[in-house]
Residue frames as qw, qx, qy, qz and C-alpha x, y, z in Angstrom:
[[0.000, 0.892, 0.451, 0.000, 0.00, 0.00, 0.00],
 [0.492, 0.293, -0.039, 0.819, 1.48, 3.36, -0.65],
 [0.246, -0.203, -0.402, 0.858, 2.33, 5.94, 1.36],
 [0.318, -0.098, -0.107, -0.937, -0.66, 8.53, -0.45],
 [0.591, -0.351, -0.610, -0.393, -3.31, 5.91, 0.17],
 [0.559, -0.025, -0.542, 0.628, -2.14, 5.70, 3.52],
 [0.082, -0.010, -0.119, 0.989, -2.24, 9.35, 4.17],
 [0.441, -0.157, -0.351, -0.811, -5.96, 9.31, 2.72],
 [0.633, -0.469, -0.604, -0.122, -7.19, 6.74, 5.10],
 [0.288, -0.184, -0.458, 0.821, -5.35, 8.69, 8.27],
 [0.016, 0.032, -0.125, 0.991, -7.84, 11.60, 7.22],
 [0.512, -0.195, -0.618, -0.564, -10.62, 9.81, 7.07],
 [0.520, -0.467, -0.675, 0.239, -10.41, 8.13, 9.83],
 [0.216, -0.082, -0.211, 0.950, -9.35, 11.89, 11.32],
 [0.361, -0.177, -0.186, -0.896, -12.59, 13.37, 9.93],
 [0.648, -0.345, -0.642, -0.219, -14.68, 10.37, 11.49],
 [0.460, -0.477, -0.577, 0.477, -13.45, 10.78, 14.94],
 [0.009, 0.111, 0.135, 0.985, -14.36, 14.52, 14.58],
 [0.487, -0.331, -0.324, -0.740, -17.60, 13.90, 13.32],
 [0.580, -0.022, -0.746, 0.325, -17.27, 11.78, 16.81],
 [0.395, -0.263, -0.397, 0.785, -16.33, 13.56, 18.92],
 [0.178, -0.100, -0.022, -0.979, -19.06, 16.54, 17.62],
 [0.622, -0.368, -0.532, -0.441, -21.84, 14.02, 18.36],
 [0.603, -0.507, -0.571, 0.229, -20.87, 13.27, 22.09],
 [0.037, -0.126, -0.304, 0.944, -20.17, 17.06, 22.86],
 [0.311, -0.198, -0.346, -0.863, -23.71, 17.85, 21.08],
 [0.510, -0.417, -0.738, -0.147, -25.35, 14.91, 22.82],
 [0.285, -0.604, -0.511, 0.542, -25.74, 17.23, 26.37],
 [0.035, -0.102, -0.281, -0.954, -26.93, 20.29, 23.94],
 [0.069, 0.528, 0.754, -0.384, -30.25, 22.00, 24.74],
 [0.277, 0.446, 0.514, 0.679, -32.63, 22.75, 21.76],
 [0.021, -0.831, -0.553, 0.044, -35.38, 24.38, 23.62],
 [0.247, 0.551, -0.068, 0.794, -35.12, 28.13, 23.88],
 [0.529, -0.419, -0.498, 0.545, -35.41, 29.46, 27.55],
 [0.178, 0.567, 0.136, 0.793, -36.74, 33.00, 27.51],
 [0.345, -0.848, -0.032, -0.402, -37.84, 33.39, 31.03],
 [0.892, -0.082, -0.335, 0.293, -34.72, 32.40, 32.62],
 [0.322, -0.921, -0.218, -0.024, -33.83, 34.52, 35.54],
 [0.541, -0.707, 0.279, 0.360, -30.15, 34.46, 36.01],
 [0.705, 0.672, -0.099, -0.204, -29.57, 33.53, 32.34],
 [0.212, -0.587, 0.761, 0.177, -27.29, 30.84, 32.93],
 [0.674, 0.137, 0.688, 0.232, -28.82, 28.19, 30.96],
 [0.526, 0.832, 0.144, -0.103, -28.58, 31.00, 28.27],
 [0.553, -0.708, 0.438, -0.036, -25.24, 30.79, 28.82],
 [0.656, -0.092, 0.749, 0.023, -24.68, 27.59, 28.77],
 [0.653, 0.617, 0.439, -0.020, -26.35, 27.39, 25.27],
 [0.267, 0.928, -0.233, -0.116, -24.07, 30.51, 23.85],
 [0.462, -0.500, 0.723, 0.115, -20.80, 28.13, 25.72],
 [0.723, 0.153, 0.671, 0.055, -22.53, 25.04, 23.82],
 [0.529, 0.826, -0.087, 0.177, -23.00, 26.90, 19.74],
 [0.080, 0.930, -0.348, -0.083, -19.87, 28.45, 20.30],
 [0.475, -0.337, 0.811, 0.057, -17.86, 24.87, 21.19],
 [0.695, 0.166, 0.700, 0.007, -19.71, 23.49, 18.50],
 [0.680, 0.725, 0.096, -0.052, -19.10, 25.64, 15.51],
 [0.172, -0.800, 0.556, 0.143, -15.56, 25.82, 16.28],
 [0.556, 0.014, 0.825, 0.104, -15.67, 21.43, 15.72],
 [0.625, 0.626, 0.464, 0.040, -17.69, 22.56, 12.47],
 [0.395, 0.864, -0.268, -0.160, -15.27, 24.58, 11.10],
 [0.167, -0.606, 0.763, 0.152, -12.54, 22.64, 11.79],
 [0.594, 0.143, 0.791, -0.008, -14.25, 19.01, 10.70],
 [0.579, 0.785, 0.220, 0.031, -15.44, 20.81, 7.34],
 [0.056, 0.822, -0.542, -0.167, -11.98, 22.51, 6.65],
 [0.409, -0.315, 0.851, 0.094, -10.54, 18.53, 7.30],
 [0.641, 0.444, 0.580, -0.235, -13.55, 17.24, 5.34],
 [0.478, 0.840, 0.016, -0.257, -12.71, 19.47, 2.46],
 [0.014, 0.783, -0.602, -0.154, -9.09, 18.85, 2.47],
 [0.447, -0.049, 0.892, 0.039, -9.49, 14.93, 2.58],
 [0.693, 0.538, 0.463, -0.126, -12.02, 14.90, -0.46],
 [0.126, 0.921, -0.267, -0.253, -9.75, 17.18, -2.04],
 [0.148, -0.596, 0.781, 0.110, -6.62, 14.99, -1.64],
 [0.607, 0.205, 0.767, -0.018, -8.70, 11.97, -2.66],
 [0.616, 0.707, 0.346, -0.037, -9.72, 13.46, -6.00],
 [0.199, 0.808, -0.512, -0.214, -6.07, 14.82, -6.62],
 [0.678, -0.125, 0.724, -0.025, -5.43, 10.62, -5.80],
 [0.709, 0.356, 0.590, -0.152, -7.70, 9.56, -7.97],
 [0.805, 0.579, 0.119, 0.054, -6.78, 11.59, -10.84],
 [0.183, -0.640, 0.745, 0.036, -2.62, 11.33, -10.25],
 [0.537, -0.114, 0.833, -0.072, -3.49, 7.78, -10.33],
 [0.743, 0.537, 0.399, 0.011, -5.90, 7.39, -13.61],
 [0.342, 0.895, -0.264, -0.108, -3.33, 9.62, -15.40],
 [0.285, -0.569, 0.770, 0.058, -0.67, 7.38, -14.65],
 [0.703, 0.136, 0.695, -0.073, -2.80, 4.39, -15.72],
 [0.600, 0.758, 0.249, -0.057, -3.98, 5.85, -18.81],
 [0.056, -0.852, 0.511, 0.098, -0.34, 7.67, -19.37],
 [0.161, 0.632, -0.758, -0.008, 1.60, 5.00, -18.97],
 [0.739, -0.375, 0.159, -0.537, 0.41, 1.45, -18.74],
 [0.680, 0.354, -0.554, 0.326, 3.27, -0.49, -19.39],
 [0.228, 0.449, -0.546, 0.669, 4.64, 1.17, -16.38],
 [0.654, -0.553, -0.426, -0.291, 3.14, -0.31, -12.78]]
């Protein structure tokens, strides 16, 4: 197996434990909305919770993008070789 195919399954697996790791911070997220809260700490809370969680969405979509990216520079590095040269393996 070569070293680029490699590399493409590390980010994959990178973007999976992301999309992980954004499902057990999200899983203690609270949808409701809370408008007579007096001390406005579970409003708070909620601003803490978005704010932790679009940081994990930008970064998991930046990775996301870059791993589909590198897969489709793979894919056509690799058919251009085939088709290029197919003597040559």
């Amino acid at each position: 197996m070569s070293l680029s195919i490699v590399i493409l399954i590390i980010m994959t697996v990178v973007v999976a434990a992301l999309a992980g790791y954004r499902q057990i911070i999200a899983r203690n997220e609270d949808d409701n909305i809370h408008m007579a809260d007096p001390h406005g700490t579970i409003i708070a809370e909620q601003k803490k919770m978005a704010t932790s969680l679009a940081k994990i969405d930008r970064v998991g979509i930046a990775v996301t993008i870059a791993t589909a990216a590198y897969g489709v520079i793979l894919l056509a590095t690799s058919l251009y070789q085939n088709f290029a040269h197919p003597a040559v393996q």
